[in-house]
PDB file as gemmi writes it, atoms N, CA and C in Angstrom:
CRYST1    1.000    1.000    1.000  90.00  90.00  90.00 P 1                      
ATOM      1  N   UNK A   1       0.813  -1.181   0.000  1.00  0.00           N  
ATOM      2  CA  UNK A   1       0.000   0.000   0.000  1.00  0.00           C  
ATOM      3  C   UNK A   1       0.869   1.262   0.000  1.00  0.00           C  
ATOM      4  N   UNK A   2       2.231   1.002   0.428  1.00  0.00           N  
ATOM      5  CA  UNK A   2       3.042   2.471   0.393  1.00  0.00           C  
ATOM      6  C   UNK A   2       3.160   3.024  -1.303  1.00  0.00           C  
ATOM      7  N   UNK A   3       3.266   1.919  -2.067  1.00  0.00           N  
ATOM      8  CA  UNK A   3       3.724   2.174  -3.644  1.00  0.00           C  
ATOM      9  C   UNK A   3       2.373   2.717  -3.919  1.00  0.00           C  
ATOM     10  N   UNK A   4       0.561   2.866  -3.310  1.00  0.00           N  
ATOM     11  CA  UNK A   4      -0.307   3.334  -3.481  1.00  0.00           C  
ATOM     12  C   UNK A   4      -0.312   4.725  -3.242  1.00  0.00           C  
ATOM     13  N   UNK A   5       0.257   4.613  -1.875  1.00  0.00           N  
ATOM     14  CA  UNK A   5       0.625   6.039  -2.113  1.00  0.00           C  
ATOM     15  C   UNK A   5       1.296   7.529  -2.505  1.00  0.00           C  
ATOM     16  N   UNK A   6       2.359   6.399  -2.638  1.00  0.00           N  
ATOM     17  CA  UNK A   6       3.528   7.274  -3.381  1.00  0.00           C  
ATOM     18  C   UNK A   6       2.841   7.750  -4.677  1.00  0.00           C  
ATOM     19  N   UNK A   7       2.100   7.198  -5.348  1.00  0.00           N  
ATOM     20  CA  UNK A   7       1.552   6.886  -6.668  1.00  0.00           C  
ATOM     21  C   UNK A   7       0.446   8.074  -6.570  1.00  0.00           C  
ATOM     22  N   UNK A   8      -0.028   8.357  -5.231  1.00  0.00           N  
ATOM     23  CA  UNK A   8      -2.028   8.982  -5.090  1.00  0.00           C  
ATOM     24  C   UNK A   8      -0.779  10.278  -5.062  1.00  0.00           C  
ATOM     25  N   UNK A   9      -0.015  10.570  -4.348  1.00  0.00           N  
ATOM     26  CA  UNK A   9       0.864  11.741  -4.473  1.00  0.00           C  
ATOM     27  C   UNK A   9       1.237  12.497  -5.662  1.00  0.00           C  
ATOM     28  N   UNK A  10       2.286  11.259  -6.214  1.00  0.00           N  
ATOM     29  CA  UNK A  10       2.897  11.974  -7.502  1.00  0.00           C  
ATOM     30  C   UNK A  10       1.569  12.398  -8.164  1.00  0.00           C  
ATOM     31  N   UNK A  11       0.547  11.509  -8.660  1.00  0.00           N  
ATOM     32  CA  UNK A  11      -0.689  11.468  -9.438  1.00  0.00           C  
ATOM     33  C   UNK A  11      -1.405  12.797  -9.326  1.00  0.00           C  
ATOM     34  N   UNK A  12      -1.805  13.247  -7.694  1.00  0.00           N  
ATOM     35  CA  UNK A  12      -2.362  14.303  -7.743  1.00  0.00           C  
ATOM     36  C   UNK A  12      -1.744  15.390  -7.931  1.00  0.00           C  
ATOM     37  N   UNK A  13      -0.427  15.594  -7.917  1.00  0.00           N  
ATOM     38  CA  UNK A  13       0.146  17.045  -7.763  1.00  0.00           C  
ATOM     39  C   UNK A  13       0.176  17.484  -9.277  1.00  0.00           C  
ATOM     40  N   UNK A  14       0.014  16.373 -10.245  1.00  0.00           N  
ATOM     41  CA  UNK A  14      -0.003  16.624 -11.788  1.00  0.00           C  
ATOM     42  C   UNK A  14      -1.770  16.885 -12.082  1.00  0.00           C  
ATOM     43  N   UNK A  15      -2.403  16.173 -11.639  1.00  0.00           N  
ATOM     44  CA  UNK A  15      -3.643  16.314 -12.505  1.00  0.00           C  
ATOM     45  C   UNK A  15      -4.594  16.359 -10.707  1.00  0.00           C  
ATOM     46  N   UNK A  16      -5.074  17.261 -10.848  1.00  0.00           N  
ATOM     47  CA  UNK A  16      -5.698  18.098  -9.366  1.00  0.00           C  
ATOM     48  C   UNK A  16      -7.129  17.398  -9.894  1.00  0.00           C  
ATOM     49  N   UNK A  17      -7.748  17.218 -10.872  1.00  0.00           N  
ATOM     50  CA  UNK A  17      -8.848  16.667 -10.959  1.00  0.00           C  
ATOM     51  C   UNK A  17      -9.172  15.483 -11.591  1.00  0.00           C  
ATOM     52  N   UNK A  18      -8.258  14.748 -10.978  1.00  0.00           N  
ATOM     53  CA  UNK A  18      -8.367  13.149 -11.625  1.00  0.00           C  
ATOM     54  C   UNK A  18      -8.492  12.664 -10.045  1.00  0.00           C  
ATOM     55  N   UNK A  19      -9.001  11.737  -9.857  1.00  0.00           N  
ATOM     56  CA  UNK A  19      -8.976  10.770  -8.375  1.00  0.00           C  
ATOM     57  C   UNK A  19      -9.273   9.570  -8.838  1.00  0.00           C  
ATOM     58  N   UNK A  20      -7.848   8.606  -8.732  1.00  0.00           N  
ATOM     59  CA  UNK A  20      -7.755   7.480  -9.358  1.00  0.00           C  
ATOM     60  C   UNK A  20      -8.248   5.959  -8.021  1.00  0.00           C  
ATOM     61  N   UNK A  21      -8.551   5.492  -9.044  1.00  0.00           N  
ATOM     62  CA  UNK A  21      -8.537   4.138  -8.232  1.00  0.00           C  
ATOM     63  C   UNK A  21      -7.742   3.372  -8.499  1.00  0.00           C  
ATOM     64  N   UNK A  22      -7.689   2.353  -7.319  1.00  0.00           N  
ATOM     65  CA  UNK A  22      -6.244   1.460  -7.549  1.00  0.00           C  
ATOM     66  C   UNK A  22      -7.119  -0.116  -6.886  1.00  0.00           C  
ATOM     67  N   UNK A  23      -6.154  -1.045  -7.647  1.00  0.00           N  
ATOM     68  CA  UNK A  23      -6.990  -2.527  -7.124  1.00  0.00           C  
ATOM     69  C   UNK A  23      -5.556  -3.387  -6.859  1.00  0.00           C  
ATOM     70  N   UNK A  24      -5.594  -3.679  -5.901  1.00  0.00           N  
ATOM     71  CA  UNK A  24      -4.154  -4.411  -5.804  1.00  0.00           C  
ATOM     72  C   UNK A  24      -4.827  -5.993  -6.288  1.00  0.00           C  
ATOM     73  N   UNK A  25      -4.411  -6.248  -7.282  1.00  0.00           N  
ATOM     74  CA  UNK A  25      -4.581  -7.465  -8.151  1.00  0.00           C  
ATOM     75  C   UNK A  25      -2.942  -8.749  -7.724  1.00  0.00           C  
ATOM     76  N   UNK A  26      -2.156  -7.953  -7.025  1.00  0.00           N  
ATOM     77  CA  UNK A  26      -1.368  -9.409  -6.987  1.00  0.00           C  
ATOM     78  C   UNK A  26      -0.168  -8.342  -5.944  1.00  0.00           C  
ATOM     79  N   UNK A  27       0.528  -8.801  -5.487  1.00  0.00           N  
ATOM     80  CA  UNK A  27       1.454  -8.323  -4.265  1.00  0.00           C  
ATOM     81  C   UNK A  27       2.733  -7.590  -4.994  1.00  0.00           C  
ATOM     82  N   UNK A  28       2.826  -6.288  -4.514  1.00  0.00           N  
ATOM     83  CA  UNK A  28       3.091  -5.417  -5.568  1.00  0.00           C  
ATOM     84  C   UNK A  28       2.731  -4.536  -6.623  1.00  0.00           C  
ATOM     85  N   UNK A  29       1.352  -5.117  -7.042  1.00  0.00           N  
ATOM     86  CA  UNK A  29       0.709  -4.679  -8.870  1.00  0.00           C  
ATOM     87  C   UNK A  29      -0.527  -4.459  -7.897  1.00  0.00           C  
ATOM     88  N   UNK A  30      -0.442  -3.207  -8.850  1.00  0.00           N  
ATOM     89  CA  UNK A  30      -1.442  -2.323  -9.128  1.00  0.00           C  
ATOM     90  C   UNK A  30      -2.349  -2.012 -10.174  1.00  0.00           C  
ATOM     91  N   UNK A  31      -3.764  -2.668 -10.124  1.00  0.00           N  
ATOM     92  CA  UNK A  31      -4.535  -2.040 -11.385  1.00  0.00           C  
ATOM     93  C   UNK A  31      -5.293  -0.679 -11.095  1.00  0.00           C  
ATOM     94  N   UNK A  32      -4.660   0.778 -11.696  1.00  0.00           N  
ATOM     95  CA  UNK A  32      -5.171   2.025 -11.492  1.00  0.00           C  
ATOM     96  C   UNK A  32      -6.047   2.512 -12.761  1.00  0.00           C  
ATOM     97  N   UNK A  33      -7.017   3.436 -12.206  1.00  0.00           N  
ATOM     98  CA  UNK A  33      -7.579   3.757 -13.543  1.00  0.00           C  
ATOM     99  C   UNK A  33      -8.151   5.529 -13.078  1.00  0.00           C  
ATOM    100  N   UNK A  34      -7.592   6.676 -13.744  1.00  0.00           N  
ATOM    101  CA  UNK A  34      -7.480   7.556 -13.959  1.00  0.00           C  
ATOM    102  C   UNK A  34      -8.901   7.902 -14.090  1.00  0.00           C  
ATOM    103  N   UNK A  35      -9.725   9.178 -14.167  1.00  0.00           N  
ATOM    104  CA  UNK A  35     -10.835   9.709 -14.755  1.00  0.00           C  
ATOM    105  C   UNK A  35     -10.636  10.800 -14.546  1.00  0.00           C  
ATOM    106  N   UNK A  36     -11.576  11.292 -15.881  1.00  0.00           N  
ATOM    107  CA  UNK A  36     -11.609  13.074 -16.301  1.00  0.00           C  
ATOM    108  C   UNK A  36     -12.371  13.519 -15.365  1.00  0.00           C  
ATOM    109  N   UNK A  37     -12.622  14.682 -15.770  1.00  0.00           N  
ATOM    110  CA  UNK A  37     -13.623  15.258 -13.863  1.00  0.00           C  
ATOM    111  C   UNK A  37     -15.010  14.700 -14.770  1.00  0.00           C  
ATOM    112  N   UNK A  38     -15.506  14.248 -15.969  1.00  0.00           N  
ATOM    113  CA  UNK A  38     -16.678  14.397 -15.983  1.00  0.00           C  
ATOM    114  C   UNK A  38     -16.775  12.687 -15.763  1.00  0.00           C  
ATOM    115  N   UNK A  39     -16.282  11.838 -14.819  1.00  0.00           N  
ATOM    116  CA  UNK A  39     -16.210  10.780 -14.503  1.00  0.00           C  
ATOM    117  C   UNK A  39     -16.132   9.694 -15.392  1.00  0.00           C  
ATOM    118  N   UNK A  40     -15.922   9.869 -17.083  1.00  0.00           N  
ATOM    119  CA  UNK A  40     -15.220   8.845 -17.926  1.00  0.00           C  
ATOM    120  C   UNK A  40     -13.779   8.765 -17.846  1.00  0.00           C  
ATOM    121  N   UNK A  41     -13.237   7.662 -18.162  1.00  0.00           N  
ATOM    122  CA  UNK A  41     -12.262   6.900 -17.700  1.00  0.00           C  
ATOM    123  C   UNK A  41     -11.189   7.944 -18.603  1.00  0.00           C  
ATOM    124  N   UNK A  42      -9.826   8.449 -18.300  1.00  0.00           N  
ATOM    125  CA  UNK A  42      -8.817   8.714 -18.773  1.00  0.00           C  
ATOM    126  C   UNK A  42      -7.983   7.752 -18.874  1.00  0.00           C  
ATOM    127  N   UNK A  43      -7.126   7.010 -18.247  1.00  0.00           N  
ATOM    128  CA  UNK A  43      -6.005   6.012 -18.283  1.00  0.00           C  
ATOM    129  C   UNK A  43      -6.593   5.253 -17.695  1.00  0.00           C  
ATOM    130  N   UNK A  44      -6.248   4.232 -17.936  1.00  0.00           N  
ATOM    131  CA  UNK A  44      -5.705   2.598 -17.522  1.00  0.00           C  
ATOM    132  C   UNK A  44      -5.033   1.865 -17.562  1.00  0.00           C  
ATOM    133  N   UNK A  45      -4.639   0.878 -16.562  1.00  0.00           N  
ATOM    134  CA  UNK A  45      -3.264   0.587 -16.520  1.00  0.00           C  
ATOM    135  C   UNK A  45      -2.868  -0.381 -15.135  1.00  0.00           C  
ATOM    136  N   UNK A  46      -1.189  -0.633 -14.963  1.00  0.00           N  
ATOM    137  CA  UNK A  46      -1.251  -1.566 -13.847  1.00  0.00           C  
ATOM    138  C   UNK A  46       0.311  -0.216 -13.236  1.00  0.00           C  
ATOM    139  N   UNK A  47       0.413  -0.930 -12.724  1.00  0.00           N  
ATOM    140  CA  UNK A  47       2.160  -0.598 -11.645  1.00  0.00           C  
ATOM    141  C   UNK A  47       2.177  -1.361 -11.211  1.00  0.00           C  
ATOM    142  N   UNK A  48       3.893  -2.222 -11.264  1.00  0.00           N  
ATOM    143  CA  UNK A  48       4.588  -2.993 -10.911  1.00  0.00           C  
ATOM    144  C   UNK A  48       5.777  -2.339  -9.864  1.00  0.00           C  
ATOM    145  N   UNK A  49       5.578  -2.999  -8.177  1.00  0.00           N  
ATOM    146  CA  UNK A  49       6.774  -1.991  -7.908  1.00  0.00           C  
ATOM    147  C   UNK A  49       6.655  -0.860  -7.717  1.00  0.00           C  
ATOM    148  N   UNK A  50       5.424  -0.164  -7.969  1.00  0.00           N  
ATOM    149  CA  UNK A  50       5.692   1.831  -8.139  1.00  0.00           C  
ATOM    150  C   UNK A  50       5.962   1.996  -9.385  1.00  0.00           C  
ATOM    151  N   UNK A  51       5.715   1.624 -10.846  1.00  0.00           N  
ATOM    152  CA  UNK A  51       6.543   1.785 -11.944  1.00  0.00           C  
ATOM    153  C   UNK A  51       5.778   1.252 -12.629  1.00  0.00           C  
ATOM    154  N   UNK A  52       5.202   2.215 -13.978  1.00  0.00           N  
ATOM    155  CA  UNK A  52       4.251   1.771 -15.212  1.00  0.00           C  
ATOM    156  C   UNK A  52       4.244   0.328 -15.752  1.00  0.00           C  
ATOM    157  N   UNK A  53       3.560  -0.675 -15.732  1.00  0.00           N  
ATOM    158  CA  UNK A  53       3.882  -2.148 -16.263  1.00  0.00           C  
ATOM    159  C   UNK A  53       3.101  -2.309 -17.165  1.00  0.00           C  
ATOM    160  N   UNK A  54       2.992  -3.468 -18.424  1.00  0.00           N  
ATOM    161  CA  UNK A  54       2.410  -3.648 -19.011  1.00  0.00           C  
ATOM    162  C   UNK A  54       1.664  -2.711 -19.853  1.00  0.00           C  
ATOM    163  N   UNK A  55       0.087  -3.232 -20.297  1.00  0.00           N  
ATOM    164  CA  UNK A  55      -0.803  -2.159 -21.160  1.00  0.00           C  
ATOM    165  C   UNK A  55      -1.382  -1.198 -20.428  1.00  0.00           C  
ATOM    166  N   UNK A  56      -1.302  -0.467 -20.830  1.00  0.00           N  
ATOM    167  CA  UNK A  56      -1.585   1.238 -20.658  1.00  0.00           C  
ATOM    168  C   UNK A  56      -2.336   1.514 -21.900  1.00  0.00           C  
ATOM    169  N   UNK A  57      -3.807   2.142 -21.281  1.00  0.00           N  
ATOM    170  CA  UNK A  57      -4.810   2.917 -22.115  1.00  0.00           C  
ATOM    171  C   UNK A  57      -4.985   3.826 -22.060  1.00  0.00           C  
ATOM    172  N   UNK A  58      -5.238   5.210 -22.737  1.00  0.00           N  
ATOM    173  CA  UNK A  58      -6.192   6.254 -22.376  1.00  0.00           C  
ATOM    174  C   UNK A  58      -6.959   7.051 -23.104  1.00  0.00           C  
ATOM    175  N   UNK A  59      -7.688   7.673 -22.891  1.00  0.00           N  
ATOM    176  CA  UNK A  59      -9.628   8.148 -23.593  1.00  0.00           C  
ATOM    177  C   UNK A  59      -9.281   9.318 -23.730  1.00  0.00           C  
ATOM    178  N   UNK A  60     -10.407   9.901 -24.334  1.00  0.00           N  
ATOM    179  CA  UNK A  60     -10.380  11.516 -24.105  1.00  0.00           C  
ATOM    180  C   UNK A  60     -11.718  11.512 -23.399  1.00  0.00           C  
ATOM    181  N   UNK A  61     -12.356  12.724 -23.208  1.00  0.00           N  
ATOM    182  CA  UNK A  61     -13.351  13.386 -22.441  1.00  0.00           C  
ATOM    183  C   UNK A  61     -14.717  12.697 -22.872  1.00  0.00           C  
ATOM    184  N   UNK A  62     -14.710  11.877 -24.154  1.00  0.00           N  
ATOM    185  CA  UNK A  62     -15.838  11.396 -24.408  1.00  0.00           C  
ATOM    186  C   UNK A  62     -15.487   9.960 -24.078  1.00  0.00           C  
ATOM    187  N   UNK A  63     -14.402   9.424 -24.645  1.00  0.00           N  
ATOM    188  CA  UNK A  63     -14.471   8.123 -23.998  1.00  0.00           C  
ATOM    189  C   UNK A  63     -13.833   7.462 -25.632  1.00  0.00           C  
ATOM    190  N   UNK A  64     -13.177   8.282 -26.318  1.00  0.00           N  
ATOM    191  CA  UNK A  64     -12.501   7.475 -27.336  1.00  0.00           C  
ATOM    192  C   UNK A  64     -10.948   6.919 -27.057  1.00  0.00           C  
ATOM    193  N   UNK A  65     -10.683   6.125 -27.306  1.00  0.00           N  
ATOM    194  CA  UNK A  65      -9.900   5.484 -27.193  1.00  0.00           C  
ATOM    195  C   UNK A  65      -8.281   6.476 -28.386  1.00  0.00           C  
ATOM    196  N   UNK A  66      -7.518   7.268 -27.508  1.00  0.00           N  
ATOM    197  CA  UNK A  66      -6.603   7.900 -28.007  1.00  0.00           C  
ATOM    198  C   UNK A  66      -5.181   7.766 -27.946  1.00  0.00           C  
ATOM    199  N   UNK A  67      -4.801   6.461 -26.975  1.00  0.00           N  
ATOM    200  CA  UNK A  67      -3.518   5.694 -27.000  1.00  0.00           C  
ATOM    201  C   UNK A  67      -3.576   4.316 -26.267  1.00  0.00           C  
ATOM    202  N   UNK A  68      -3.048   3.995 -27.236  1.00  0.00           N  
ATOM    203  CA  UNK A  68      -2.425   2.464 -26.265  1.00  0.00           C  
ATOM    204  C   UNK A  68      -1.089   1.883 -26.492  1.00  0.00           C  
ATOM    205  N   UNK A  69      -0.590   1.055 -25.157  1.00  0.00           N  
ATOM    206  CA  UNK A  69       1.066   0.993 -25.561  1.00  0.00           C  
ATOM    207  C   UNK A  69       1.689   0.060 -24.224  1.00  0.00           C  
ATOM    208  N   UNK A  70       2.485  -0.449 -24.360  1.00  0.00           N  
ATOM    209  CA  UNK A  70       3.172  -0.962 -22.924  1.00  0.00           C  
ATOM    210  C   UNK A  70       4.141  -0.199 -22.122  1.00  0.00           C  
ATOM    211  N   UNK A  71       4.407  -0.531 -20.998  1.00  0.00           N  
ATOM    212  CA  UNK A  71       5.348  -0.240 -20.493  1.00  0.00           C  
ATOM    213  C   UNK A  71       5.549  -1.573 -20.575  1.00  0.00           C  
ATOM    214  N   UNK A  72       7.676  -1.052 -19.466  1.00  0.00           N  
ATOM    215  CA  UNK A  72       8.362  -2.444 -19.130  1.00  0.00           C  
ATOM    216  C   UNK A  72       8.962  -1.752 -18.109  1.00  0.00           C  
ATOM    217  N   UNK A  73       8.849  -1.889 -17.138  1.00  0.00           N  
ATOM    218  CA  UNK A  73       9.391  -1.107 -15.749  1.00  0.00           C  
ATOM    219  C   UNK A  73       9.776   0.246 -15.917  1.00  0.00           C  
ATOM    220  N   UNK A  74       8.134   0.736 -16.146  1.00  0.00           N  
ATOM    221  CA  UNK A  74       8.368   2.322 -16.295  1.00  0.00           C  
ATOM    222  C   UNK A  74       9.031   2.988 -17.508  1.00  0.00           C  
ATOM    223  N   UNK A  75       9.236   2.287 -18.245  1.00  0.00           N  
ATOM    224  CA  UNK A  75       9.779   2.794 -19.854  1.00  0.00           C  
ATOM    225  C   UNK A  75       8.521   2.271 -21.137  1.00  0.00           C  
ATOM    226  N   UNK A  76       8.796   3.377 -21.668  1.00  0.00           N  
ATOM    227  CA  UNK A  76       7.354   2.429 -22.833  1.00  0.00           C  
ATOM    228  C   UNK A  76       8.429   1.958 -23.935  1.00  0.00           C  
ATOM    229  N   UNK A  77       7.965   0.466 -24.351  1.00  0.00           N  
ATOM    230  CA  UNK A  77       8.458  -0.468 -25.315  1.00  0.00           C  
ATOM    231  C   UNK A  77       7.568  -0.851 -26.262  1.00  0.00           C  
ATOM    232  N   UNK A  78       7.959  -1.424 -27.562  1.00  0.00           N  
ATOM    233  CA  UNK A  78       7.478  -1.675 -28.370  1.00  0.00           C  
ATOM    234  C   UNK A  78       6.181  -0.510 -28.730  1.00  0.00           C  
ATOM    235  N   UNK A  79       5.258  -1.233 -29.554  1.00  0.00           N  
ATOM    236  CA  UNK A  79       4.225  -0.904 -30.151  1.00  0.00           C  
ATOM    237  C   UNK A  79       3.394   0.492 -29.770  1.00  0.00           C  
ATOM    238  N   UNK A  80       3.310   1.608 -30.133  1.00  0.00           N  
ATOM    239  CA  UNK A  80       1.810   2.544 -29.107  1.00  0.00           C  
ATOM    240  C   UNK A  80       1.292   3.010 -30.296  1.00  0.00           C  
ATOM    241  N   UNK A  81       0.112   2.894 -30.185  1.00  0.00           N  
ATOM    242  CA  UNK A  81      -0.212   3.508 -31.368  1.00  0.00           C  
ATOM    243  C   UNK A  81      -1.421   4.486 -30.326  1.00  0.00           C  
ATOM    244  N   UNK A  82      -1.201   5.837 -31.687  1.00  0.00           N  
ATOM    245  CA  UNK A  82      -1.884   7.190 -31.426  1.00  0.00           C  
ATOM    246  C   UNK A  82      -2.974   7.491 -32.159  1.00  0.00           C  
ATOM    247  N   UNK A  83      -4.570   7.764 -31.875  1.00  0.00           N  
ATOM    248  CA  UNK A  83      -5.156   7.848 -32.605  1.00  0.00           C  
ATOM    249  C   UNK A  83      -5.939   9.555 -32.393  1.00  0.00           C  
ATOM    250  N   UNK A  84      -6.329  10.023 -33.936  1.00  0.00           N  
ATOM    251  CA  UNK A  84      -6.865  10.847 -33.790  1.00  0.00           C  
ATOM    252  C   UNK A  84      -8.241  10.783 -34.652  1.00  0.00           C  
ATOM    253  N   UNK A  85      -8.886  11.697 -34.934  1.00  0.00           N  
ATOM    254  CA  UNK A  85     -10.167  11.694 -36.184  1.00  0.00           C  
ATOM    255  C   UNK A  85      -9.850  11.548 -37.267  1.00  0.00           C  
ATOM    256  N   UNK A  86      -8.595  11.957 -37.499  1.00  0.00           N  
ATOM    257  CA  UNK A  86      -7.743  11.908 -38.901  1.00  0.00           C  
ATOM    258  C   UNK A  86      -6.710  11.005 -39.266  1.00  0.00           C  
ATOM    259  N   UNK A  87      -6.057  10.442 -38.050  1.00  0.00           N  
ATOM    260  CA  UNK A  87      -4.900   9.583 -38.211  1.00  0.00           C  
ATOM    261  C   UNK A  87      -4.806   8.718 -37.128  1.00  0.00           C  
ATOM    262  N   UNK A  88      -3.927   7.480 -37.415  1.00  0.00           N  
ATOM    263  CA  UNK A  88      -3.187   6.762 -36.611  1.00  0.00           C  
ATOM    264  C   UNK A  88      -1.966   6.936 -36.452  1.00  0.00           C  
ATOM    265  N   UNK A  89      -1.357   7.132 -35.412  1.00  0.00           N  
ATOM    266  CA  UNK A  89       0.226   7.443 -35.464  1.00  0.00           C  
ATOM    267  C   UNK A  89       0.871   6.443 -34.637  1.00  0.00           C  
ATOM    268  N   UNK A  90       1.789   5.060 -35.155  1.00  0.00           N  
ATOM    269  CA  UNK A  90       2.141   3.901 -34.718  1.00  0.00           C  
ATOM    270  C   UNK A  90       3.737   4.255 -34.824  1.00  0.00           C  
ATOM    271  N   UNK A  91       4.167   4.252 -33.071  1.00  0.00           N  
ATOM    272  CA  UNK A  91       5.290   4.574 -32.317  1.00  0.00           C  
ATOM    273  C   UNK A  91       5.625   3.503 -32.008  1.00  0.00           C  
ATOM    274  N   UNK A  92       6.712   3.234 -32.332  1.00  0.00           N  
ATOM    275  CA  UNK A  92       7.875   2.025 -31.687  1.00  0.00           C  
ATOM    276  C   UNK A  92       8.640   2.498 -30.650  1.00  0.00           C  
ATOM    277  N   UNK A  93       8.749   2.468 -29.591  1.00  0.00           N  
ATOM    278  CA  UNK A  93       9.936   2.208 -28.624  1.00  0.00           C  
ATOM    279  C   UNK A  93      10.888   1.444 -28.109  1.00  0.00           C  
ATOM    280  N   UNK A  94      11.891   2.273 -27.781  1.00  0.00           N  
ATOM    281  CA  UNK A  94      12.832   0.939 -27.200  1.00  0.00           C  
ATOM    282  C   UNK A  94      13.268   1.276 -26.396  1.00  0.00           C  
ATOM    283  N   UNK A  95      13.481   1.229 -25.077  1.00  0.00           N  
ATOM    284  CA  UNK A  95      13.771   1.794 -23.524  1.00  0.00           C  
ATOM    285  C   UNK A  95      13.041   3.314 -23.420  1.00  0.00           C  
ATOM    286  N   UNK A  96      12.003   3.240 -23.988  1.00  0.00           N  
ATOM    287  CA  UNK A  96      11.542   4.370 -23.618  1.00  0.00           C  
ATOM    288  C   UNK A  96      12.001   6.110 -24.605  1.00  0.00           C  
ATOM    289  N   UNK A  97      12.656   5.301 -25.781  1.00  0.00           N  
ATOM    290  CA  UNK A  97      12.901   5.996 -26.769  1.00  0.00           C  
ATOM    291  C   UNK A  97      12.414   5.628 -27.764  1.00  0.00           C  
ATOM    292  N   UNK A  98      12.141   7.013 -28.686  1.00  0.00           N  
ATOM    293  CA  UNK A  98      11.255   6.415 -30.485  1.00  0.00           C  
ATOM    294  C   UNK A  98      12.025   5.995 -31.318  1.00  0.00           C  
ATOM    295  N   UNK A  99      11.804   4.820 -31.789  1.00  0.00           N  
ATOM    296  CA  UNK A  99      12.407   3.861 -32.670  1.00  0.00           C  
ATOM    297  C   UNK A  99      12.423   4.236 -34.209  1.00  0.00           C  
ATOM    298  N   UNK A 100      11.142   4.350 -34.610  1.00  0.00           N  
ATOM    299  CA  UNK A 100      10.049   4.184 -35.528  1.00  0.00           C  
ATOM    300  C   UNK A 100       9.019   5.047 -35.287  1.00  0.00           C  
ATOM    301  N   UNK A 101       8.574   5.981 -36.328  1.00  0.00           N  
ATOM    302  CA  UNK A 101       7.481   6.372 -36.075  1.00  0.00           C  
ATOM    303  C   UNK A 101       6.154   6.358 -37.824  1.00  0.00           C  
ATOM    304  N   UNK A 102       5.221   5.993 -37.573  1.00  0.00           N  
ATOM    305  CA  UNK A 102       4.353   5.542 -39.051  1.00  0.00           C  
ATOM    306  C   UNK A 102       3.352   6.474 -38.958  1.00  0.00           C  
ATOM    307  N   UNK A 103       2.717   7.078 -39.454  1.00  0.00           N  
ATOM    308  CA  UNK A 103       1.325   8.269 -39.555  1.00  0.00           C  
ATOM    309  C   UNK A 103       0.528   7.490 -40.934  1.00  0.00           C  
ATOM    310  N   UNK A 104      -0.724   7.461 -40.481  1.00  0.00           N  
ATOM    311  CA  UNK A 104      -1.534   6.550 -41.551  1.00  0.00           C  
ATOM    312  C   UNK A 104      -2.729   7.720 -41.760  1.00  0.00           C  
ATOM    313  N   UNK A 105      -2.976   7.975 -42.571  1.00  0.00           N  
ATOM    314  CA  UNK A 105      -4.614   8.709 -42.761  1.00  0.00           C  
ATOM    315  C   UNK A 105      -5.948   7.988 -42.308  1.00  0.00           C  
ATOM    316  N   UNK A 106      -6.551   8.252 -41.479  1.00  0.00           N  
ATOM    317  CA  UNK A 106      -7.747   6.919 -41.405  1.00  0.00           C  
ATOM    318  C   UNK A 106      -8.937   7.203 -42.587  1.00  0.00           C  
ATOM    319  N   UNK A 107      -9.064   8.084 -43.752  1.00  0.00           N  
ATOM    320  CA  UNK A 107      -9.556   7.650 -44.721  1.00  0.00           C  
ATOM    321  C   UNK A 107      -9.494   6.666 -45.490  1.00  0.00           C  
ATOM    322  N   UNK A 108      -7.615   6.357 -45.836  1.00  0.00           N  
ATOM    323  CA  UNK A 108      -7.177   5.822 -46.036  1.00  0.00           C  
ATOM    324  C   UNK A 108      -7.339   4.534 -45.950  1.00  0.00           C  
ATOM    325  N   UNK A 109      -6.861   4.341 -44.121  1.00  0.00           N  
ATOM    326  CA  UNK A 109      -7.291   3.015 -43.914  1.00  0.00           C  
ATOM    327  C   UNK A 109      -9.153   2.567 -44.402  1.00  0.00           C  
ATOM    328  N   UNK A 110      -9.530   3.313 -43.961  1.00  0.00           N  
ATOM    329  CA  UNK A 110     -10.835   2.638 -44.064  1.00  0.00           C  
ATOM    330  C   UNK A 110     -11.410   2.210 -45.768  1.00  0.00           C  
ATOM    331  N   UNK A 111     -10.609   2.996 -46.687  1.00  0.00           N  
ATOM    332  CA  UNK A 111     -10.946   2.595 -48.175  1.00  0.00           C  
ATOM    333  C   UNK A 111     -10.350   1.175 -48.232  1.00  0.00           C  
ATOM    334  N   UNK A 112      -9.149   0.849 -47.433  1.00  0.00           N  
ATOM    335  CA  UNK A 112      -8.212  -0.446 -47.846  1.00  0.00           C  
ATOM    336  C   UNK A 112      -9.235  -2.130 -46.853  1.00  0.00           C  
TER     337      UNK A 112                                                      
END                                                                             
């Protein structure tokens, strides 16, 4: 529960109107999930340790789905892709640096 709080700390001093929940799913890990003030979900996600793990989601104000991506002990790896009304933007990482970066039109996609 200390890595909960270290976490409700850092968390609030950045975003004053988010009040996250946390589910301790296994000793250590954390499943947290972020919300906008109008109570749809912003992020989702776990912590391992105190430290971003695994898939990581997050929404905008309506509830679209505008990134997803992993961590690996607090660094984002591999795959994230970025979405907007207009595009997908598919980011590679590798320790938490951009590898690769792809921009797709989603007209595009959707004709193919």
């Amino acid at each position: 529960m200390k890595i909960f709080g270290l976490f409700l700390v850092t968390t609030l001093g950045f975003a004053q109107e988010v009040e996250p929940t946390a589910i301790e799913i296994a000793p250590n890990t954390l499943k947290v999930t972020f919300y906008h003030s109008n109570g749809k979900v912003m992020h989702q996600g776990n912590y391992v340790n105190g430290k971003s793990d695994g898939l990581w989601k997050s929404y905008d104000e309506v509830g679209n789905l505008v990134s997803e991506g992993s961590f690996e002990q607090g660094k984002k790896t591999g795959l994230w892709n970025f979405y907007t009304a207009k595009s997908l933007s598919a980011v590679v990482y590798n320790e938490n640096a951009v590898a690769d970066v792809k921009k797709f039109n989603t007209n595009t996609l959707a004709e193919n």
